[in-house]
C-alpha positions, 0 to 999 in steps of 0.5 A: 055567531052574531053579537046578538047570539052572544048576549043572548047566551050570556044573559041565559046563563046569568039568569040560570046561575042565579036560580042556582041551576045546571044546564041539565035543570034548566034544560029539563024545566023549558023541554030542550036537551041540556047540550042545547042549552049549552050550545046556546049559552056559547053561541055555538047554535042559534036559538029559535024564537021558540027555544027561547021562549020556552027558556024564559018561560023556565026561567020565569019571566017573559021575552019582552023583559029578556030582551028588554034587560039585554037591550042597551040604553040609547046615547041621549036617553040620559046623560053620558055617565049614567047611559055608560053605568046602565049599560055596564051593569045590563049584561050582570046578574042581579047580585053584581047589580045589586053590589054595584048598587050598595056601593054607589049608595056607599059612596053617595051617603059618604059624601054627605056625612 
């Protein structure tokens, strides 16, 4: 499958990881077969637009903020540094996030101490 098709499957199954929930649950919740989600979540099938607003919307949040939290930051939008944190913390979950987030502030206020 395409690049695409592999964070698409990637990003699901972080969001349905951190929701706490099965392949089964998830799949219930949007009205599709479980072996659907999974097949996604390996990019072992293409997802219609429709699949996948459907599973966004189980998911609780919209296709423009799943494509948006899956979309890489431009070269030039920020400085190189930040643009390669950004984008190695896009495809995470929100708790690996947020880890990374402490510990950046940890190594910040550190420094000023």
């Amino acid at each position: 499958m395409s690049n695409l098709m592999d964070i698409i499957g990637v990003r699901i199954r972080s969001l349905r990881k951190e929701k706490g929930w099965s392949q089964e649950e998830l799949a219930e919740r949007a009205g599709l077969h479980f072996t659907y989600i999974g097949k996604i979540e390996r990019s072992e099938h293409k997802v219609t637009i429709e699949s996948l607003e459907k599973v966004t919307r189980a998911l609780g949040i919209s296709l423009e903020e799943f494509f948006h939290l899956i979309q890489p930051i431009r070269e030039g939008t920020f400085n190189d540094t930040l643009t390669k944190i950004l984008n190695s913390l896009l495809n995470r979950s929100i708790d690996d996030q947020k880890k990374a987030l402490h510990l950046i502030e940890f190594v910040l206020n550190w420094k000023d101490e």
